[in-house]
Biopython code that builds the backbone (N, CA, C, O; Angstrom):
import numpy as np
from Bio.PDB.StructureBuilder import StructureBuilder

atoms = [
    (1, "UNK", "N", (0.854, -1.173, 0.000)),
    (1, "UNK", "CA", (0.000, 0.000, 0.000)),
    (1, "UNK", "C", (0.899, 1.235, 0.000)),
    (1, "UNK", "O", (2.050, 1.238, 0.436)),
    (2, "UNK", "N", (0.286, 2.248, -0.513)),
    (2, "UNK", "CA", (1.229, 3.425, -0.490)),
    (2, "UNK", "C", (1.760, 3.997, 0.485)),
    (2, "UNK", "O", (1.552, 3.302, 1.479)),
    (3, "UNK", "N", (2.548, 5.220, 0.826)),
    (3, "UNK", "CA", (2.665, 5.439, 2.449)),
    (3, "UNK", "C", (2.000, 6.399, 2.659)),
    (3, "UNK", "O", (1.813, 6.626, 3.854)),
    (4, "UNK", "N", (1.200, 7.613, 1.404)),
    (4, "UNK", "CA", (0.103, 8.132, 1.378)),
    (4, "UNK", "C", (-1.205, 7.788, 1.451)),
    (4, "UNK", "O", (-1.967, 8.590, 1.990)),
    (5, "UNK", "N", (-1.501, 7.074, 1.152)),
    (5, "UNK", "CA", (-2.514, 6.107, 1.053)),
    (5, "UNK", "C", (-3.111, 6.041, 2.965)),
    (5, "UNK", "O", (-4.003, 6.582, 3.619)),
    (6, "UNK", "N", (-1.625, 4.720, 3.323)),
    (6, "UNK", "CA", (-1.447, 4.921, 5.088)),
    (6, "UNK", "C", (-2.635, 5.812, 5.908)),
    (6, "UNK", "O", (-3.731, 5.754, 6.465)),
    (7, "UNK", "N", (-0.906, 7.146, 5.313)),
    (7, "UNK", "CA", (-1.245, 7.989, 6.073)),
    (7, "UNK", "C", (-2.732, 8.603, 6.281)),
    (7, "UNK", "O", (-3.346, 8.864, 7.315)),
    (8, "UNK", "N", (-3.082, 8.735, 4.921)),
    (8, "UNK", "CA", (-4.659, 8.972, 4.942)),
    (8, "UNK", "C", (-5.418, 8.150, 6.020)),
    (8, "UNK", "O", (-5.650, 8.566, 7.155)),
    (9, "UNK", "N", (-5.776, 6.936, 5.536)),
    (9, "UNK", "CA", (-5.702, 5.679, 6.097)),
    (9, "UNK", "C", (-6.042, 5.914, 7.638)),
    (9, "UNK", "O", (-7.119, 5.809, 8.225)),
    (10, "UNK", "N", (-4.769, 6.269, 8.105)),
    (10, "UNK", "CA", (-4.506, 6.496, 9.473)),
    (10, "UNK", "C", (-4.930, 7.912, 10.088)),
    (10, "UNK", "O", (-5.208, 7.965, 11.286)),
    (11, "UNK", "N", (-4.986, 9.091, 9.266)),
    (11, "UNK", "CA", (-5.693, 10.185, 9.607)),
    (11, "UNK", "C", (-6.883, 10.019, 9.789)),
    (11, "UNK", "O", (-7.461, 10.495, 10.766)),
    (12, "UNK", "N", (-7.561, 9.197, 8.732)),
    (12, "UNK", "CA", (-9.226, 9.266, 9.376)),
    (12, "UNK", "C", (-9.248, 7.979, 10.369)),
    (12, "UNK", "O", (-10.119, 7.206, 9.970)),
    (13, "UNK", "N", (-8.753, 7.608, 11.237)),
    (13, "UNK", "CA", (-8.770, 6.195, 11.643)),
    (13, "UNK", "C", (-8.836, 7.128, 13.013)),
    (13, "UNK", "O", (-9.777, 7.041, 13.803)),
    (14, "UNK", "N", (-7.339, 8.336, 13.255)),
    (14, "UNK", "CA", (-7.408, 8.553, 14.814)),
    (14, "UNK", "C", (-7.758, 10.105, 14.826)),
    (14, "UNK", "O", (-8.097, 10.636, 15.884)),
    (15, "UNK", "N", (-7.688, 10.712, 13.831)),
    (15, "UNK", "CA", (-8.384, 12.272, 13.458)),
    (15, "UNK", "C", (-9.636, 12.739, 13.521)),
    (15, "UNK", "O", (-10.266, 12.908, 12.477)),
    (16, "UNK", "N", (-10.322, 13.085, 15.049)),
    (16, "UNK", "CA", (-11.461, 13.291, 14.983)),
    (16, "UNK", "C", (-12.554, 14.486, 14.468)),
    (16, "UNK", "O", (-13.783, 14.513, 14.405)),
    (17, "UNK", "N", (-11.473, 15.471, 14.129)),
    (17, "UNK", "CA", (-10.760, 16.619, 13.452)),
    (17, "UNK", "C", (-11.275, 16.400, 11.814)),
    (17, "UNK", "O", (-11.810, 17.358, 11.255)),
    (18, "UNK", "N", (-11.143, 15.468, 11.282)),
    (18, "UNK", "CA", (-10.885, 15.410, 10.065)),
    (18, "UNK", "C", (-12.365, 14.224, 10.263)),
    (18, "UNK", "O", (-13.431, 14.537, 9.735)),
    (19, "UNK", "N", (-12.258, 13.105, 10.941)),
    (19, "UNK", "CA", (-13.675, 12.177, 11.337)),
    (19, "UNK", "C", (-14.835, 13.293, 11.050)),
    (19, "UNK", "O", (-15.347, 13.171, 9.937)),
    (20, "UNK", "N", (-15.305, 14.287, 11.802)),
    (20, "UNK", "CA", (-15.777, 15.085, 11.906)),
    (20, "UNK", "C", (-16.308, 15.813, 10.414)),
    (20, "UNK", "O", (-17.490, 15.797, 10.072)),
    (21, "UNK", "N", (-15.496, 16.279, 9.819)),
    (21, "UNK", "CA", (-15.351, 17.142, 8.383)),
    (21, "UNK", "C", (-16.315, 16.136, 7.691)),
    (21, "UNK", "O", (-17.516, 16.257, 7.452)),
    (22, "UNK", "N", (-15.390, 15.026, 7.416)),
    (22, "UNK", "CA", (-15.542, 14.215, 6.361)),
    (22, "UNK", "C", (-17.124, 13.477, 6.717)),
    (22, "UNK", "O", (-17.700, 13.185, 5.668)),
    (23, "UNK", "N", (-17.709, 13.221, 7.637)),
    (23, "UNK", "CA", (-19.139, 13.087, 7.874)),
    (23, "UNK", "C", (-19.806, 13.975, 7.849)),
    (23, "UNK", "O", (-20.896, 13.662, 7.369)),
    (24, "UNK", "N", (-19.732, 15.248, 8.195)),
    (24, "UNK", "CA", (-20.376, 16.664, 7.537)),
    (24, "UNK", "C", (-20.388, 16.435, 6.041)),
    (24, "UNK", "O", (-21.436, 16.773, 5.491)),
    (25, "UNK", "N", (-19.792, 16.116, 5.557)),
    (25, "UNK", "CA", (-19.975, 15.978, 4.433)),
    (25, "UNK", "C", (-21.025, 14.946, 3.083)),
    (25, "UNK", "O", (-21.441, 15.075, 1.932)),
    (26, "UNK", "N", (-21.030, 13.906, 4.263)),
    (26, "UNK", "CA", (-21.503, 12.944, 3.868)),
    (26, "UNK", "C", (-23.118, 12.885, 4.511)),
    (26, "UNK", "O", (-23.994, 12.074, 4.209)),
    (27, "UNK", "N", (-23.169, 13.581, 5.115)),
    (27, "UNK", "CA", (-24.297, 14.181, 5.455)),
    (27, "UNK", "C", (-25.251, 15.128, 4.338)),
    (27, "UNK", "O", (-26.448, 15.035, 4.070)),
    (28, "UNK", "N", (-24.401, 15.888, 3.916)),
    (28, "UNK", "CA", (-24.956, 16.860, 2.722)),
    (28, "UNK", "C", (-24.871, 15.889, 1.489)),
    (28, "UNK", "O", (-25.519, 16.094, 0.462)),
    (29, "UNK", "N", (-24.212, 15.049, 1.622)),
    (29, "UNK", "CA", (-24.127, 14.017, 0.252)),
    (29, "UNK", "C", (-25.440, 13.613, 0.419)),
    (29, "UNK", "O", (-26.156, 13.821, -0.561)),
    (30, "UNK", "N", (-26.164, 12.895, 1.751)),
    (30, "UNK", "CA", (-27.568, 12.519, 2.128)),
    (30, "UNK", "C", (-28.351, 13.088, 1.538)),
    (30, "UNK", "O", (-29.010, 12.645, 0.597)),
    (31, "UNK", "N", (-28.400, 14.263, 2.052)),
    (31, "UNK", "CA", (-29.653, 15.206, 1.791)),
    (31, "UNK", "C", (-30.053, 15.215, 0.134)),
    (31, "UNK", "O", (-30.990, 14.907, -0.602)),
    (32, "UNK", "N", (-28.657, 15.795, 0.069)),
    (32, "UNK", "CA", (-28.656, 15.967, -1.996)),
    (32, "UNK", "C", (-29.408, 14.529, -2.774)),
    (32, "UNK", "O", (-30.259, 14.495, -3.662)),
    (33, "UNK", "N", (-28.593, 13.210, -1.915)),
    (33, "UNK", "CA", (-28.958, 12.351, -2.631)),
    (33, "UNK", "C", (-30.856, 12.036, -2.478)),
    (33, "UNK", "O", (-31.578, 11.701, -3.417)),
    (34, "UNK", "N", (-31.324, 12.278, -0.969)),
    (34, "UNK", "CA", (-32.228, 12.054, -0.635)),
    (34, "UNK", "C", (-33.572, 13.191, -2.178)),
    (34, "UNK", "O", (-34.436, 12.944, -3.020)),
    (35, "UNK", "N", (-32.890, 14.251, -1.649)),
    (35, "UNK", "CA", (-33.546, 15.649, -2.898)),
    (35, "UNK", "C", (-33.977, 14.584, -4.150)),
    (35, "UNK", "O", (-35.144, 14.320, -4.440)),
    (36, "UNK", "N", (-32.802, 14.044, -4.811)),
    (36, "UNK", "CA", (-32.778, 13.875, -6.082)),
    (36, "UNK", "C", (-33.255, 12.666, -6.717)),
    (36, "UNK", "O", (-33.405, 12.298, -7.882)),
    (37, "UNK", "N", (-33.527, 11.955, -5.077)),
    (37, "UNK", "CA", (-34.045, 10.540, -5.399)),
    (37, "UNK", "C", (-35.922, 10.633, -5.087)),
    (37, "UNK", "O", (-36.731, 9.839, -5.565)),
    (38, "UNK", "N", (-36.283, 11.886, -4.119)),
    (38, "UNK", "CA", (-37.571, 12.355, -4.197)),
    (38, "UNK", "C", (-38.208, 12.520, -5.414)),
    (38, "UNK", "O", (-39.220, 11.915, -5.768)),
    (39, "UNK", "N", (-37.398, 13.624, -6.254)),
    (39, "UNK", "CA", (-37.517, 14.180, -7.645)),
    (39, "UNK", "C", (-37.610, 12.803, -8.786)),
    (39, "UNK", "O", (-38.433, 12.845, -9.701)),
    (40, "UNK", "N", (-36.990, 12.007, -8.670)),
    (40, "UNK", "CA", (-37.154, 10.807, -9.645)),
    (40, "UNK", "C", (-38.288, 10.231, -9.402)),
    (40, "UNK", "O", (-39.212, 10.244, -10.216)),
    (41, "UNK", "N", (-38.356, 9.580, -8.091)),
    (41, "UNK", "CA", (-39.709, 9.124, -7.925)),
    (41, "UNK", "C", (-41.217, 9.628, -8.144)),
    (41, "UNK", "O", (-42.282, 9.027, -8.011)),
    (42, "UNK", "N", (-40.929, 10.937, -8.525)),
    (42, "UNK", "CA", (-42.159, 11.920, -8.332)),
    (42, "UNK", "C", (-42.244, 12.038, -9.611)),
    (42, "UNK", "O", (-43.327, 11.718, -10.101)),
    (43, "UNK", "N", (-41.469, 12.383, -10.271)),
    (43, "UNK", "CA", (-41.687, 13.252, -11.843)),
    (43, "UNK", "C", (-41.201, 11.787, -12.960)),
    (43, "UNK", "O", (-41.921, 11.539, -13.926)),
    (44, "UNK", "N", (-40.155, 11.070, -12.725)),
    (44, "UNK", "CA", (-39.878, 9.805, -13.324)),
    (44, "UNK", "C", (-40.320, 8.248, -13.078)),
    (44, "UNK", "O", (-39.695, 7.242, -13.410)),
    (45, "UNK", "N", (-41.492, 8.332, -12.446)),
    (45, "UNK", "CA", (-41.637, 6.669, -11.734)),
    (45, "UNK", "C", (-41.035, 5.622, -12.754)),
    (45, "UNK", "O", (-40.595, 4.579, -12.271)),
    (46, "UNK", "N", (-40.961, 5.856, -14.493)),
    (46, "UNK", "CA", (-40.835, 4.381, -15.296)),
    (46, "UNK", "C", (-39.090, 4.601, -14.779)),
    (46, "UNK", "O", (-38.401, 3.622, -14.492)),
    (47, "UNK", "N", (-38.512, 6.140, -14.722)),
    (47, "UNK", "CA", (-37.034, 5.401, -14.988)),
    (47, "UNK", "C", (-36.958, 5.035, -13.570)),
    (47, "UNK", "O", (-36.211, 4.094, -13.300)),
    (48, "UNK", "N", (-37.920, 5.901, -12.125)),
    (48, "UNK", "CA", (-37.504, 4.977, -11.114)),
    (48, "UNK", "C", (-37.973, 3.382, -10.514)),
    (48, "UNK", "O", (-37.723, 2.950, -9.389)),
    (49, "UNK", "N", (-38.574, 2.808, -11.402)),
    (49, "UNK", "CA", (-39.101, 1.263, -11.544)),
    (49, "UNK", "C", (-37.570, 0.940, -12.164)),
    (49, "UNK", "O", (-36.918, 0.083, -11.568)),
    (50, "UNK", "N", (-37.192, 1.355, -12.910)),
    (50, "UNK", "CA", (-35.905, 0.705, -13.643)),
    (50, "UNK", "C", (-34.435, 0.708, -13.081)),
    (50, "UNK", "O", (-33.468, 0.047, -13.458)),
    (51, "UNK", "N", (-34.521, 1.465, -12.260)),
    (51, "UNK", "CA", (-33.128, 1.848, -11.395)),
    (51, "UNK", "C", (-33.616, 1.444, -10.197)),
    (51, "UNK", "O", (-32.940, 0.531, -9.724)),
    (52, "UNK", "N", (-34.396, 1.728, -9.629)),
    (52, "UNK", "CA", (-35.288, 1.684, -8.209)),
    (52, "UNK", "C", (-34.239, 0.334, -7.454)),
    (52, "UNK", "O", (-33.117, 0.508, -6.980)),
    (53, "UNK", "N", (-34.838, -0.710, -7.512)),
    (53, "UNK", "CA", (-34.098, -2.020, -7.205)),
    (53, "UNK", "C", (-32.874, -1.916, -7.285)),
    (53, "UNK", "O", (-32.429, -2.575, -6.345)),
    (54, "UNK", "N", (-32.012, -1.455, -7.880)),
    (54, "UNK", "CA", (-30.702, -1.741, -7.547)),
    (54, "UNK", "C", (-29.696, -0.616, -6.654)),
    (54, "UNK", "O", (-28.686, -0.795, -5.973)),
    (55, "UNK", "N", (-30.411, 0.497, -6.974)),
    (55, "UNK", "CA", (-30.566, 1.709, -5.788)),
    (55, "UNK", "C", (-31.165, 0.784, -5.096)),
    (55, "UNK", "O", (-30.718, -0.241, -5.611)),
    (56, "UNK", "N", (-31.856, 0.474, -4.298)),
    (56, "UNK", "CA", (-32.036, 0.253, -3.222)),
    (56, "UNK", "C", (-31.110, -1.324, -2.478)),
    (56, "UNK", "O", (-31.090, -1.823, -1.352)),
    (57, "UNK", "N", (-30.610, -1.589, -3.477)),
    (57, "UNK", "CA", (-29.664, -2.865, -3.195)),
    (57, "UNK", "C", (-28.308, -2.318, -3.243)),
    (57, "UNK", "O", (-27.427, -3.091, -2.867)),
    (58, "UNK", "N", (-28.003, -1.317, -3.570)),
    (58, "UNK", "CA", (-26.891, -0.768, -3.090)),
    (58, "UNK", "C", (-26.456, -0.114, -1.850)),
    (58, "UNK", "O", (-25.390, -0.199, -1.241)),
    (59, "UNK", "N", (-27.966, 0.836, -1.515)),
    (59, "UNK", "CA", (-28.141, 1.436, -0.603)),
    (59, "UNK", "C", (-27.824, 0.251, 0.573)),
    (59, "UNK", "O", (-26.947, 0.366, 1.429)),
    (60, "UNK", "N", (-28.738, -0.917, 0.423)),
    (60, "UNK", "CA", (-28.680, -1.902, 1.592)),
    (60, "UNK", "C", (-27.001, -2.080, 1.922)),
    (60, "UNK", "O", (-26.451, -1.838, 2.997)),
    (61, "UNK", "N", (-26.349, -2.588, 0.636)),
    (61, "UNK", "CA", (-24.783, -2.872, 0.833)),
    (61, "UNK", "C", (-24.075, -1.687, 1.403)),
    (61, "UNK", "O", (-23.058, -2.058, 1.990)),
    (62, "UNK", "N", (-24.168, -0.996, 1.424)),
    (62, "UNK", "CA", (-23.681, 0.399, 2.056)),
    (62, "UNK", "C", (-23.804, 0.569, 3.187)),
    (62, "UNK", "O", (-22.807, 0.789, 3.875)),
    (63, "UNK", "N", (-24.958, 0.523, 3.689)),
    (63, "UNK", "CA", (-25.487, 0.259, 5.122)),
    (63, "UNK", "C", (-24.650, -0.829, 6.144)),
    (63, "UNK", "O", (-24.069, -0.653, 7.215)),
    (64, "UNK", "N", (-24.882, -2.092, 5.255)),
    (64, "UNK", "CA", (-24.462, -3.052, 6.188)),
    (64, "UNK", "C", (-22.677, -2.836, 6.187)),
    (64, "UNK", "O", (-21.862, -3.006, 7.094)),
    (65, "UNK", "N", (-22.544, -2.499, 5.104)),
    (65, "UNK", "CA", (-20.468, -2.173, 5.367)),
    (65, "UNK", "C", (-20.470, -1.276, 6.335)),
    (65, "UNK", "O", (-19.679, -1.353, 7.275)),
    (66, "UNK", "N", (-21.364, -0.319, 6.218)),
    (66, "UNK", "CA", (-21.084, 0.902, 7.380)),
    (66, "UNK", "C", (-21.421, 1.036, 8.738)),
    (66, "UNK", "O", (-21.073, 1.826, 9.615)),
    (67, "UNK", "N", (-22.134, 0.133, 8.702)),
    (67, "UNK", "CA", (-22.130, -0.951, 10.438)),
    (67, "UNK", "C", (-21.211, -1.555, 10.747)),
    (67, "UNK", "O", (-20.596, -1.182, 11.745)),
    (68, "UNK", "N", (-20.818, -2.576, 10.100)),
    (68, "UNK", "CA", (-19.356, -2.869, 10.153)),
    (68, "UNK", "C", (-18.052, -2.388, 10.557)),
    (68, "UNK", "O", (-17.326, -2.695, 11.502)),
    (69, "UNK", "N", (-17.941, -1.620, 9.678)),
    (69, "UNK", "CA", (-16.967, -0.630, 9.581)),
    (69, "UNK", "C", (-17.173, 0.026, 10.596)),
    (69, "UNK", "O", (-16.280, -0.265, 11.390)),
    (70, "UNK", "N", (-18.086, 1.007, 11.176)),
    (70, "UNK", "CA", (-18.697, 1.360, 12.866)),
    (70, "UNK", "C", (-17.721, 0.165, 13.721)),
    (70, "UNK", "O", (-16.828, 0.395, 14.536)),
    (71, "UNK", "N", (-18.050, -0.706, 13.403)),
    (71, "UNK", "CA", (-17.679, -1.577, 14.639)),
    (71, "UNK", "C", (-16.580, -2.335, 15.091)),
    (71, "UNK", "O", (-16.228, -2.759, 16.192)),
    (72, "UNK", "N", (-15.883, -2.425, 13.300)),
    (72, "UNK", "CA", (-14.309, -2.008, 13.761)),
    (72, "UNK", "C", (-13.825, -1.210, 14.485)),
    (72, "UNK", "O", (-13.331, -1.377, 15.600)),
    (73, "UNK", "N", (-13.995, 0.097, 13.622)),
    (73, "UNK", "CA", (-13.526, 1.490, 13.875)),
    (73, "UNK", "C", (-13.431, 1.014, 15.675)),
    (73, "UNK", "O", (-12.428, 0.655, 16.291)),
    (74, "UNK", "N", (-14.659, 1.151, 16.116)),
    (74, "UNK", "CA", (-14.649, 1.103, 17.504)),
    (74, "UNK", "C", (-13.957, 0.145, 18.087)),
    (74, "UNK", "O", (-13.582, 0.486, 19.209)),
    (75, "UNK", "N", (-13.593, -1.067, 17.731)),
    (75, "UNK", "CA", (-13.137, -1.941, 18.196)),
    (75, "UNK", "C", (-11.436, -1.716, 18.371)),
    (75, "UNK", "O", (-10.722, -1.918, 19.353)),
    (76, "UNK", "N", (-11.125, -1.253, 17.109)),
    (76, "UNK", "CA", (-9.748, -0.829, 17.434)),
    (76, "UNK", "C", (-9.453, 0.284, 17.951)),
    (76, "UNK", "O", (-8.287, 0.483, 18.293)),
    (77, "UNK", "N", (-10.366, 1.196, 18.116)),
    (77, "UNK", "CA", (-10.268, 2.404, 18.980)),
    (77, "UNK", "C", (-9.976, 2.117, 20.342)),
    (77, "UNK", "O", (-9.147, 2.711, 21.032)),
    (78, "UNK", "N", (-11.021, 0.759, 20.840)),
    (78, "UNK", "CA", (-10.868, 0.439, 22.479)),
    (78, "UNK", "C", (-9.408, -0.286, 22.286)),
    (78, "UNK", "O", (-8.441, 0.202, 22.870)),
    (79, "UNK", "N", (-9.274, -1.270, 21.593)),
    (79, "UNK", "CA", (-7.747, -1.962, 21.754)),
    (79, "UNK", "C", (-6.511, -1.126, 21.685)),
    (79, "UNK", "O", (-5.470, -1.365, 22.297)),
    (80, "UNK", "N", (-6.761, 0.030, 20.757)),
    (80, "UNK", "CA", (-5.478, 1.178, 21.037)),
    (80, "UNK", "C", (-5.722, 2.612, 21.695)),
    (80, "UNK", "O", (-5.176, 3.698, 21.502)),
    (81, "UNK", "N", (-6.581, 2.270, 22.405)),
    (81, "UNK", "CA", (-6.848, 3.787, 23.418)),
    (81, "UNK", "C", (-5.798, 4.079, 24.141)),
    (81, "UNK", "O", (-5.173, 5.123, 23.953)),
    (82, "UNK", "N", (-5.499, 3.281, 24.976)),
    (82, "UNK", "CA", (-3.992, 3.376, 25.942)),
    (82, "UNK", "C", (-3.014, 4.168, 25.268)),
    (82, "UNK", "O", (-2.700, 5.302, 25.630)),
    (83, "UNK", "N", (-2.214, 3.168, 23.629)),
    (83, "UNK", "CA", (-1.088, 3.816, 23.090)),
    (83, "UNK", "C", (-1.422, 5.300, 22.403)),
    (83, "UNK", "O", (-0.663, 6.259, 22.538)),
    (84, "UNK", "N", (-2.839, 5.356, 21.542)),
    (84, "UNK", "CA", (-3.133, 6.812, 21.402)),
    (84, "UNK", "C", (-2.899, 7.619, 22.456)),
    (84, "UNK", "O", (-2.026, 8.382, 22.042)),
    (85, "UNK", "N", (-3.176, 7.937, 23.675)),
    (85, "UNK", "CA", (-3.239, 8.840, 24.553)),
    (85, "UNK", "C", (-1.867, 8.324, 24.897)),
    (85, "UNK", "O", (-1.394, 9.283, 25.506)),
    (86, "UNK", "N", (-1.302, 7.751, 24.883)),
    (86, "UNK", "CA", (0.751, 8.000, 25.241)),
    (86, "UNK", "C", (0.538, 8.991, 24.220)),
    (86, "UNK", "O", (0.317, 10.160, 24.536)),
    (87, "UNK", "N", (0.615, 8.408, 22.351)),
    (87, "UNK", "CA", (1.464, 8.970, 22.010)),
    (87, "UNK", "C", (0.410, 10.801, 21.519)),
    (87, "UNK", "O", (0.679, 11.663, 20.682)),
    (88, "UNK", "N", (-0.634, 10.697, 22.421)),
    (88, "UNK", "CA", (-0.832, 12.373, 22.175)),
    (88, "UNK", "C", (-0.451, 13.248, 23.059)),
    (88, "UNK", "O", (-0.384, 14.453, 22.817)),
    (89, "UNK", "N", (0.029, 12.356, 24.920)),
    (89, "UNK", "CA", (0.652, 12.999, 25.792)),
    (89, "UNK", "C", (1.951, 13.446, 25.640)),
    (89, "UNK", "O", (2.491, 14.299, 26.345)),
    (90, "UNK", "N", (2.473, 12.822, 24.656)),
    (90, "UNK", "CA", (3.991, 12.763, 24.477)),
    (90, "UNK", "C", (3.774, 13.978, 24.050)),
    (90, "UNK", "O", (4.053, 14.834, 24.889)),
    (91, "UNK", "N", (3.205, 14.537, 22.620)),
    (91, "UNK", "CA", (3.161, 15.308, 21.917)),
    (91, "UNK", "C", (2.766, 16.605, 22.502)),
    (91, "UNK", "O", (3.187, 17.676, 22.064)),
    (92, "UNK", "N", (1.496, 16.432, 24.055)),
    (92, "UNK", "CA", (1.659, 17.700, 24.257)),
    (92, "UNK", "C", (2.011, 17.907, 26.003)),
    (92, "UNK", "O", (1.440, 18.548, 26.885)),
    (93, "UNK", "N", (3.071, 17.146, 25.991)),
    (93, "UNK", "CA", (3.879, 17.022, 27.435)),
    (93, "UNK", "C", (3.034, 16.866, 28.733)),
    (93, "UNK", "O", (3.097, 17.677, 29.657)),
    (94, "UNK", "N", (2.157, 15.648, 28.734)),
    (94, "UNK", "CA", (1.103, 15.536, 29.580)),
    (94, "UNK", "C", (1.805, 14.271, 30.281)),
    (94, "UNK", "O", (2.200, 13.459, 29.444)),
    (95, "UNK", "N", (2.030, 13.941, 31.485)),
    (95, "UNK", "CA", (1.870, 12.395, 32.051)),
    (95, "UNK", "C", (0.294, 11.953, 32.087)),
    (95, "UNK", "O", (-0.725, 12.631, 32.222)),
    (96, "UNK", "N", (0.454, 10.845, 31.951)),
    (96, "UNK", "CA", (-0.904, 9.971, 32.028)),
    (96, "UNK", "C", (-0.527, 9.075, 33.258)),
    (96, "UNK", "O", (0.492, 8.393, 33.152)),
    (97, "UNK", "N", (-1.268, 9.015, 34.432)),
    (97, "UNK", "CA", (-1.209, 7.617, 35.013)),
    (97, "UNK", "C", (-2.591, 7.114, 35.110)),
    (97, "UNK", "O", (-3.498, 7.725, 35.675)),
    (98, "UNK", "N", (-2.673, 6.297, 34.695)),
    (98, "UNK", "CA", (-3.599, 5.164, 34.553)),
    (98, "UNK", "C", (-4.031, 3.909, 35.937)),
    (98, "UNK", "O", (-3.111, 3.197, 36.338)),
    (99, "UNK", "N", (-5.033, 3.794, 36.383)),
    (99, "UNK", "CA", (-5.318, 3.092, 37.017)),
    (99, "UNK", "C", (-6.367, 2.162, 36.830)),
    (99, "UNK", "O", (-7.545, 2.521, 36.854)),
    (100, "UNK", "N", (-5.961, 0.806, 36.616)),
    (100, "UNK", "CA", (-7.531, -0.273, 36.485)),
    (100, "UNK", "C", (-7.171, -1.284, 37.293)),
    (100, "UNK", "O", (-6.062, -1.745, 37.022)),
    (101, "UNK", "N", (-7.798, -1.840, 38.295)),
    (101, "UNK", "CA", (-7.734, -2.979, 38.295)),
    (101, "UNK", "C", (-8.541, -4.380, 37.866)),
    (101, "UNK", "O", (-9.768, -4.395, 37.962)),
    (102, "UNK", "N", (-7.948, -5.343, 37.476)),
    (102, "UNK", "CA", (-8.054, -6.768, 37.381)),
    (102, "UNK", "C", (-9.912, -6.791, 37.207)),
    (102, "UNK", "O", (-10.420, -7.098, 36.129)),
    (103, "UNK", "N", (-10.544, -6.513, 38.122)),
    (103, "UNK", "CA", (-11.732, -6.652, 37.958)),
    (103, "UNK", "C", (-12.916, -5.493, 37.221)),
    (103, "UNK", "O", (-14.111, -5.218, 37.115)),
    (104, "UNK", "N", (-11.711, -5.150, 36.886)),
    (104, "UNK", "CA", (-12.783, -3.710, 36.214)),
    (104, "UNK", "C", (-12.242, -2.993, 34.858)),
    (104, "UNK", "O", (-11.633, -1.976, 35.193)),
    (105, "UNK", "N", (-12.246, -3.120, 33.775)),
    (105, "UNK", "CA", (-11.802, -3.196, 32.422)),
    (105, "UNK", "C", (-11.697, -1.747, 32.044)),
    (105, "UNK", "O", (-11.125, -1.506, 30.981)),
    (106, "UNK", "N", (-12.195, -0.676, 32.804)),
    (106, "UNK", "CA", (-12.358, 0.596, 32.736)),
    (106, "UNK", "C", (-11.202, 1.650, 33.157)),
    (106, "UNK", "O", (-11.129, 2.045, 34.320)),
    (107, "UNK", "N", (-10.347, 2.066, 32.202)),
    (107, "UNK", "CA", (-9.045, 2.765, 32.320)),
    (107, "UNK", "C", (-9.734, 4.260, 33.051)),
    (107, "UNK", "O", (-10.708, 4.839, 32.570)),
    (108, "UNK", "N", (-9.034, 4.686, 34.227)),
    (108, "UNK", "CA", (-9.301, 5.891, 34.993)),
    (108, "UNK", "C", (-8.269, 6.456, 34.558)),
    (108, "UNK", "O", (-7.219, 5.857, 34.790)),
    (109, "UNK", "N", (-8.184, 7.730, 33.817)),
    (109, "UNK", "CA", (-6.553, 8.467, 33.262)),
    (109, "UNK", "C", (-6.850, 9.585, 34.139)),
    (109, "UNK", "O", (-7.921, 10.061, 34.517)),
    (110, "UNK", "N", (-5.437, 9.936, 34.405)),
    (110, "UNK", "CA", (-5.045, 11.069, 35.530)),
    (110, "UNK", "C", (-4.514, 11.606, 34.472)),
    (110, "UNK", "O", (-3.997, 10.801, 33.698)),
    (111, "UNK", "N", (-4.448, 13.372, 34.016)),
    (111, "UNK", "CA", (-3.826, 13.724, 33.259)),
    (111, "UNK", "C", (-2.746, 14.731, 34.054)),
    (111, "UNK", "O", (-3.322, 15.428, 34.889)),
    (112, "UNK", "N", (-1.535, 14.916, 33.983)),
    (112, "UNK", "CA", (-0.974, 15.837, 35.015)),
    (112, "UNK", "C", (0.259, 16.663, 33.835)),
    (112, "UNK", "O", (0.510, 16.411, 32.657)),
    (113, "UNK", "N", (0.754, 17.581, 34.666)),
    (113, "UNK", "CA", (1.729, 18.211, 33.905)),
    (113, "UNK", "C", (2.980, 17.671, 34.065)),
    (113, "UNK", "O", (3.479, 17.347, 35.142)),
    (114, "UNK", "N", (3.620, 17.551, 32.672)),
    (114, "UNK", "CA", (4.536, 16.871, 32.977)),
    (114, "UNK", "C", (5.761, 18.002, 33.678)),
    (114, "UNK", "O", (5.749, 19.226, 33.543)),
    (115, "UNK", "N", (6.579, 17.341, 34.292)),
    (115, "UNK", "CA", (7.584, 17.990, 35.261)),
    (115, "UNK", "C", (8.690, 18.580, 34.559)),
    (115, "UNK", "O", (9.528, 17.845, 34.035)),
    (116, "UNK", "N", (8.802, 20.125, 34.478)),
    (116, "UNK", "CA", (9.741, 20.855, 33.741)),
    (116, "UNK", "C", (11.049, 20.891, 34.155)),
    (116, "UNK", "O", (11.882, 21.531, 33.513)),
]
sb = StructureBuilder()
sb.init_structure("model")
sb.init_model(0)
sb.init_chain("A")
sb.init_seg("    ")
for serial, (resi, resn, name, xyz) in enumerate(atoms, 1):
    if name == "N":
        sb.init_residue(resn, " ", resi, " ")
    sb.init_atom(name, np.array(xyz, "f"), 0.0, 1.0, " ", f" {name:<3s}", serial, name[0])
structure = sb.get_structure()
């Protein structure tokens, strides 16, 4: 894979910054698409009988990847929460101490200044 590619890759993966944008966006993609698929159905029913079905079988495949994909996303978010917050303390000179114990899966972060 490229190392642009990656990086992208990896910007929208821990960039909530950019997470953010890029679903604003896809939001207005909604609407537009929602507008234009009203307008067909209303003023075109033969061409939307003819497209209809597979628009809507796409739509389904879309959906179910994007549940999915939701549930990665999240999944590797919880498995690398710890090393994200090192490596964003590092970056803006924060100690983290962390406390969980054994019976309780729930990370308590102390954020403190780190010592000049």
């Amino acid at each position: 894979m490229n190392d642009w590619l990656k990086r992208v890759i990896r910007t929208f993966e821990t960039n909530p910054n950019w997470q953010y944008k890029f679903h604003l966006a896809a939001m207005m993609f909604w609407i537009v698409n929602f507008i234009v698929g009203t307008i067909v159905v209303l003023r075109y029913p033969a061409m939307w009988l003819s497209i209809g079905v597979y628009y809507v079988f796409a739509l389904s495949i879309y959906a179910n990847w994007t549940s999915d994909y939701t549930a990665v996303s999240a999944t590797l978010a919880a498995m690398h929460a710890e090393r994200i917050l090192e490596e964003l303390a590092a970056r803006e000179g924060v100690v983290l101490a962390t406390d969980s114990s054994p019976s309780d899966t729930t990370f308590h972060i102390v954020a403190e200044q780190a010592p000049e």
